[in-house]
C-alpha positions as CSV (number, residue, x, y, z in Angstrom):
1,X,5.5,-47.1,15.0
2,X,2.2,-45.9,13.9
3,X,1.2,-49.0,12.5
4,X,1.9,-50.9,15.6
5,X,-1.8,-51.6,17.5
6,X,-0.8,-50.8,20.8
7,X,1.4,-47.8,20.2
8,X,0.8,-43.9,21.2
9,X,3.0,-41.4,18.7
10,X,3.6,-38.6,19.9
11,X,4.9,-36.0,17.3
12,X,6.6,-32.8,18.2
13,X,6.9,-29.8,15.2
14,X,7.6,-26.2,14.7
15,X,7.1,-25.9,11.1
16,X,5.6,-26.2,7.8
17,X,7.6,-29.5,6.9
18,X,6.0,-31.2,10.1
19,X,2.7,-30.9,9.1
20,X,2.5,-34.4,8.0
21,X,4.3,-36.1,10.8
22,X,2.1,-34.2,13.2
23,X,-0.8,-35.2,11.5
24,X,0.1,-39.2,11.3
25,X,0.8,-39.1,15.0
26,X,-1.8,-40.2,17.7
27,X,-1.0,-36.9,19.0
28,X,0.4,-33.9,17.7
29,X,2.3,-30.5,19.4
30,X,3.2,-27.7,17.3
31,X,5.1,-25.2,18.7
32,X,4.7,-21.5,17.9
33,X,8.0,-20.3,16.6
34,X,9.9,-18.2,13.5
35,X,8.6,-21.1,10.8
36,X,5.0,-20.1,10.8
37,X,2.3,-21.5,12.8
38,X,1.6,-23.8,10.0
39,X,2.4,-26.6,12.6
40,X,0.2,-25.1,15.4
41,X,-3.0,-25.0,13.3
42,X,-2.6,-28.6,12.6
43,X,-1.4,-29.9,16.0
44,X,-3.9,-31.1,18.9
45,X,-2.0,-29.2,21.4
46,X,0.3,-25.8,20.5
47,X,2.8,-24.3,23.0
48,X,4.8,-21.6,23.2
49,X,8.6,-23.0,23.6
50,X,10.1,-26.4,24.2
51,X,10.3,-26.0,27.6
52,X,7.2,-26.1,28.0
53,X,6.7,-29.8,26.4
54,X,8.4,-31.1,29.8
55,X,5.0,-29.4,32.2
56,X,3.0,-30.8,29.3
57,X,3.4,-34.0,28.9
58,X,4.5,-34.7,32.9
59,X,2.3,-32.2,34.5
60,X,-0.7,-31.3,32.5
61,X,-0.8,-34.8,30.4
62,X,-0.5,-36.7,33.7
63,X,-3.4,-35.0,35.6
64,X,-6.0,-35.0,32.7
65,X,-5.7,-38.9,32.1
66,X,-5.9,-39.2,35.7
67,X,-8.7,-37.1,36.2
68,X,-10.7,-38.4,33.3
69,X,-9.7,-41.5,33.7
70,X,-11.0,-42.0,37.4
71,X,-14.2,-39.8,36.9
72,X,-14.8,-42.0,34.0
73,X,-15.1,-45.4,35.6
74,X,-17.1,-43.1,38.9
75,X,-20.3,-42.3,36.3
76,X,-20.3,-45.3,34.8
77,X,-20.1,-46.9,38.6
78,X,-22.8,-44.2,40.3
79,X,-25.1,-44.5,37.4
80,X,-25.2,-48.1,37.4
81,X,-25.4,-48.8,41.2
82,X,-28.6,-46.3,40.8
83,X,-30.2,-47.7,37.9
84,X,-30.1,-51.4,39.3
85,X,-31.2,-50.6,42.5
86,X,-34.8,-49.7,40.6
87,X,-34.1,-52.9,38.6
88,X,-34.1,-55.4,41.7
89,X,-37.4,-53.9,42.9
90,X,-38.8,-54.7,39.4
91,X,-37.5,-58.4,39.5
92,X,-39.0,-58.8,43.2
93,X,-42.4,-57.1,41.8
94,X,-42.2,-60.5,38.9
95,X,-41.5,-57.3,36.6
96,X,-45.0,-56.1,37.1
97,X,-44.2,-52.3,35.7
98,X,-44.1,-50.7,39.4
99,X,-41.8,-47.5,39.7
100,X,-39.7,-48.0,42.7
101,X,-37.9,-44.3,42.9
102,X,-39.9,-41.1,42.4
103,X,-39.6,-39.9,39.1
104,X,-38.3,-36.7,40.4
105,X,-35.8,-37.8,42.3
106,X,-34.1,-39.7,39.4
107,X,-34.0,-37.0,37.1
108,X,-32.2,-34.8,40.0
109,X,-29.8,-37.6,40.4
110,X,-27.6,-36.8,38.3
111,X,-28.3,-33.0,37.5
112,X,-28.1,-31.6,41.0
113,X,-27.5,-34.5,43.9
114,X,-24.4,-36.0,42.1
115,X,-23.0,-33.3,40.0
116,X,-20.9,-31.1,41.8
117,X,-18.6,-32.7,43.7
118,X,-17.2,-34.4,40.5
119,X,-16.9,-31.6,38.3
120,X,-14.8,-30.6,41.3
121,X,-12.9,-33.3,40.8
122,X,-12.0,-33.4,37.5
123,X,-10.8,-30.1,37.5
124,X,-8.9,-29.4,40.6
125,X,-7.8,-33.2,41.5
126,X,-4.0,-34.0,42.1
127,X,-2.9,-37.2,43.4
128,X,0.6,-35.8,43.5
129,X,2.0,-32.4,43.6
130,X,2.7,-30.4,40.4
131,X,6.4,-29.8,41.1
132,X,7.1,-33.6,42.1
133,X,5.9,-35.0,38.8
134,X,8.3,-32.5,36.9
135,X,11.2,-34.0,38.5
136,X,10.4,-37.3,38.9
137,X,9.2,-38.5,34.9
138,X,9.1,-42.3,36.3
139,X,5.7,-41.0,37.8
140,X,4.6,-40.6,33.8
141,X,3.9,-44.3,33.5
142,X,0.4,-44.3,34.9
143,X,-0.9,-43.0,31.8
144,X,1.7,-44.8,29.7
145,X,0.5,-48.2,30.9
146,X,-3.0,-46.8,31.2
147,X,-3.7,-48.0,34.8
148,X,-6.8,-46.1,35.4
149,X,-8.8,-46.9,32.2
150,X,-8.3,-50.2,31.2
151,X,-10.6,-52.7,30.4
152,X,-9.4,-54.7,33.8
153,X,-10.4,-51.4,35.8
154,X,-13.6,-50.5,34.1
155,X,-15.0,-54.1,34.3
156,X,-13.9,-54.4,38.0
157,X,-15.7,-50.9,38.8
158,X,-19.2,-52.7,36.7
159,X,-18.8,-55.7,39.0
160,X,-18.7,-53.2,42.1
161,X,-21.6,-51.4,41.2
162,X,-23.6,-54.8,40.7
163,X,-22.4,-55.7,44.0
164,X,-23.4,-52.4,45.8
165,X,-26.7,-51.9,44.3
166,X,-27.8,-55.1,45.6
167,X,-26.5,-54.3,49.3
168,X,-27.9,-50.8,49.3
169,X,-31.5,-52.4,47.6
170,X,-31.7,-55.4,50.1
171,X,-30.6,-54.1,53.0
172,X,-32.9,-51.2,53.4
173,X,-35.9,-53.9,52.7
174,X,-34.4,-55.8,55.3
175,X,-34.2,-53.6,57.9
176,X,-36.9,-51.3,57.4
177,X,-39.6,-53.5,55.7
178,X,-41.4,-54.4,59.2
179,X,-41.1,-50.7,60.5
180,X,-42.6,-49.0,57.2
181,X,-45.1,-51.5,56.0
182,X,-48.1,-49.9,58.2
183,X,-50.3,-48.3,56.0
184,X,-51.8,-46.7,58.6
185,X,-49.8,-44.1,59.7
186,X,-50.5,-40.6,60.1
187,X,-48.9,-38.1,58.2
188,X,-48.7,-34.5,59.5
189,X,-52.1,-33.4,57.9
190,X,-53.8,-36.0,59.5
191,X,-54.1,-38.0,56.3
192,X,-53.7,-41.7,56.5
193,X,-50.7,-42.8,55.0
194,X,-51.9,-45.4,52.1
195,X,-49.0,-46.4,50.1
196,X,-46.8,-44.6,52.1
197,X,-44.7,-47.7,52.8
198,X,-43.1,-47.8,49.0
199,X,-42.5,-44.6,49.1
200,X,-40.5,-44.4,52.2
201,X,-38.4,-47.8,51.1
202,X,-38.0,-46.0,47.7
203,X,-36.9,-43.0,49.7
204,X,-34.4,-45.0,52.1
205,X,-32.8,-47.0,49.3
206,X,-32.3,-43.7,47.3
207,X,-30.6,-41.7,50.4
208,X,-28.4,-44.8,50.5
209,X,-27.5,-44.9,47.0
210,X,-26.7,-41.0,47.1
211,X,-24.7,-40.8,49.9
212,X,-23.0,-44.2,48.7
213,X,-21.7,-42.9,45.8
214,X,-21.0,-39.6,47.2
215,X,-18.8,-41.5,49.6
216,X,-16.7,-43.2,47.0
217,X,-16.0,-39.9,45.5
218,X,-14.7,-38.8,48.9
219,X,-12.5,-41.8,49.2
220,X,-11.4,-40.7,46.0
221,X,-10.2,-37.6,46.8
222,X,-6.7,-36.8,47.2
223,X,-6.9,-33.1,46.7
224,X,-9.2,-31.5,49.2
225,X,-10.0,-27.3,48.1
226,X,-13.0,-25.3,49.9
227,X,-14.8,-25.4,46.8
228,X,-15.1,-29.3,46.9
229,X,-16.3,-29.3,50.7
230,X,-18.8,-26.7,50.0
231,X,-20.0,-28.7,47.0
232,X,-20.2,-31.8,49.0
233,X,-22.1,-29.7,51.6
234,X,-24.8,-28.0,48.9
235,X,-25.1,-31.1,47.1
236,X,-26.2,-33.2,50.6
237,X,-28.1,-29.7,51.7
238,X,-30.2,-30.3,48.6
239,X,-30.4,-34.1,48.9
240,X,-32.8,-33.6,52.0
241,X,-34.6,-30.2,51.1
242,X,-35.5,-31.4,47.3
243,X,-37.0,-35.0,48.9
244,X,-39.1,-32.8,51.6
245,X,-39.9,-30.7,49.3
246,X,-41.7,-33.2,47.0
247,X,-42.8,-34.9,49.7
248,X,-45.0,-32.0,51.4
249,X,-46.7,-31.5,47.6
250,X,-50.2,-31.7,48.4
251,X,-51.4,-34.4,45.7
252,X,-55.3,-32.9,45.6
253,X,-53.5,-29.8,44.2
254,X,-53.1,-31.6,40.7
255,X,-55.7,-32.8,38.4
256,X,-56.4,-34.6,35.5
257,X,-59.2,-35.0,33.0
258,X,-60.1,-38.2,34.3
259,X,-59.0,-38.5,37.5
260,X,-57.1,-36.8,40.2
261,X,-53.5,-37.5,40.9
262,X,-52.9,-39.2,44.1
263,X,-49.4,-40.0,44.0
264,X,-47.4,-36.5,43.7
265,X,-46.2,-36.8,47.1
266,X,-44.3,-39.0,48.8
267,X,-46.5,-38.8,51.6
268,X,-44.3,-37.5,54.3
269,X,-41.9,-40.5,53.7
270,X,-37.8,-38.6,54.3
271,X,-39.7,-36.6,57.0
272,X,-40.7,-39.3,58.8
273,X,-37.6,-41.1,58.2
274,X,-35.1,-38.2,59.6
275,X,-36.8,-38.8,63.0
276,X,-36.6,-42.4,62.7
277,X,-32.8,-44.4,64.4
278,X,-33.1,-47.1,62.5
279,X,-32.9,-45.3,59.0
280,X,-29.8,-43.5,60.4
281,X,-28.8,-47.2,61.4
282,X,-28.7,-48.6,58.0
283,X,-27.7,-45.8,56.4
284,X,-24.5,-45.8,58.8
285,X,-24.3,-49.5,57.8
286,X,-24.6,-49.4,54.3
287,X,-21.9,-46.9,54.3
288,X,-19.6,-48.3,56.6
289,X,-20.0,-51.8,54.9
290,X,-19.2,-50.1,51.4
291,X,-16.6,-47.5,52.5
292,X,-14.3,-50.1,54.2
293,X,-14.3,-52.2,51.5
294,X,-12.8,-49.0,49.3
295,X,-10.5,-49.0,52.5
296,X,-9.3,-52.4,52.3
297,X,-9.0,-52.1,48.0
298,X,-7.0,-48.6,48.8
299,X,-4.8,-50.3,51.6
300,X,-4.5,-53.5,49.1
301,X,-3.3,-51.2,45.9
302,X,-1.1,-49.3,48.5
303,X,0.9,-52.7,49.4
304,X,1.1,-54.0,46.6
305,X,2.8,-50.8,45.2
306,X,5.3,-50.6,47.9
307,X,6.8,-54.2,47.3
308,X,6.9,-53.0,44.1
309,X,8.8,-49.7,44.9
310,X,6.4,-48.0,42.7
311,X,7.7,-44.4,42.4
312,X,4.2,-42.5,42.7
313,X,3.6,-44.8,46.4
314,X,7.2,-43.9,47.0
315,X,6.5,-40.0,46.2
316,X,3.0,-40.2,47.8
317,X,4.5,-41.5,51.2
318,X,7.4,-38.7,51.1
319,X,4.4,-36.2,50.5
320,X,2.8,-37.1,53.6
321,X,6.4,-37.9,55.9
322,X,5.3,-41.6,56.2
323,X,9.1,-42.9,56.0
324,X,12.5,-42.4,55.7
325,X,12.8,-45.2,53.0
326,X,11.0,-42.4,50.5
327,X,13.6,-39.7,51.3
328,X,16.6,-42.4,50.5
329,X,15.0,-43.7,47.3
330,X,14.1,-39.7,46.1
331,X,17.5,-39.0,46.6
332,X,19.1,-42.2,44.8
333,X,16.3,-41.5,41.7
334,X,17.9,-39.6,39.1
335,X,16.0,-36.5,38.3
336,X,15.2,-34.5,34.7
């Protein structure tokens, strides 16, 4: 078995004469008994007694592929969508070297916009309840057949973040670009606003982006705690105070040997925006447009499931006291 490509071993010892089998095996569990703990030191995961393997393997093993699993293919999708959105500007600019999103923002993308709410995630996230996956072991084969981290499901997630970064790029030039193209607005200071009109696209695409991805994340959700609202709350909470932040920098404030640094600010650009409907229009739209489409690809994998009496829909539905079909087939399922 260990030879065969697409084969998992799993090996299961308590003493000194497993050492080798434990080591061959994709994965190894030694068990701390009377032999020694010759078997634990060499194993990937050591329990106590062998009933615990059952919460390990159903319960524990479960959750962490599906955890990792989804929050895998979600950074490789939220980084993407964010990266090409600056990429499209570029090709529209005939790849003249312009920066579309402040520098600032971009580096806070990831460290404190986006990073909460999925740690969250991948720490407290159950798509089923604990003590329904230890006595239905049918709901093991998600990770068996490796359904959340294929090659099928990472490309499809590559192609969605293509799509997305182009609708949440496009649709904020298209929208906005009449409204925020007059340089000669007046920001609070009196200033005139030159440039200010990149700056506040840049600054209405990247709202979109974050709260785009943000709202995927929520769709994902199955598992709802008080820490993961709060997160979701600090994390939008710092979304607009970090952007007005940098955007009420005073850019005479900063200096160079040569020349003084114009562009620090945004220039007013999210303050401006928070008071303007049609911002809160296309950001509605670009939202709505993107979160029914997770709807619809939910509501698709949902039906597809259920012709296929698929055990985790099946459990998911008796969870929630969708239908009386669940209770018959729970009670006709044999259990460990």
């Amino acid at each position: 078995m260990r030879y065969e490509p697409a084969a998992i071993t799993l090996a299961i010892g308590d003493g000194a004469n497993d050492v080798s089998m434990i080591r061959a095996a994709r994965v190894g569990v030694g068990i701390a008994g009377q032999e020694g703990m010759q078997a634990v030191r060499s194993s990937d995961f050591a329990v106590q007694r062998f009933s615990d393997l059952e919460p390990l393997l159903l319960g524990h093993g479960r959750l962490a592929y599906v955890r990792l699993g989804q929050m895998t293919t979600y950074f490789f999708y939220k980084n993407i969508v964010a990266t090409l959105s600056g990429l499209w500007f570029g090709a529209a600019c005939a790849w003249s070297g312009p920066t579309f999103f402040v520098d600032v923002f971009m580096m806070s993308f990831n460290m404190i916009f986006t990073l909460l709410p999925p740690f969250i995630f991948a720490v407290f996230e159950q798509d089923l309840p604990a003590a329904k996956l230890a006595l239905f072991p049918a709901t093991y084969c998600t990770s068996r057949n490796d359904e959340l981290f294929s090659a099928r499901v990472i490309c499809y997630h590559l192609a969605l973040a293509f799509v997305h970064s182009v609708i949440l790029m496009v649709v904020p030039i298209l929208a906005l670009g009449s409204v925020l193209g007059n340089d000669a607005a007046s920001t609070p200071d009196g200033a005139t606003g030159i440039g200010d009109s990149i700056w506040a696209m840049s600054t209405v695409t990247f709202f979109c982006v974050v709260f785009a991805v943000s709202l995927r994340s929520i769709l994902m959700t199955r598992h709802w705690t008080v820490v993961l609202v709060l997160c979701y709350a600090v994390s939008f909470a710092l979304v607009v105070g970090v952007t007005t932040w940098y955007d009420g920098l005073d850019p005479t404030n900063y200096y160079n040997e040569n020349y003084i640094v114009t562009t620090i600010g945004a220039q007013w650009a999210s303050t401006r925006l928070l008071g303007e409907p049609l911002f809160w229009l296309v950001l509605l739209f670009c939202l709505g447009s993107l979160g029914a489409w997770q709807l619809l690809e939910m509501a698709v994998v949902e039906v597809h499931s259920a012709k296929d009496i698929d055990p985790i829909h099946v459990l998911r539905q008796h969870s929630l006291g969708w239908c009386k079909e669940s209770a018959a087939y729970m009670r006709a399922t044999p259990t460990i």
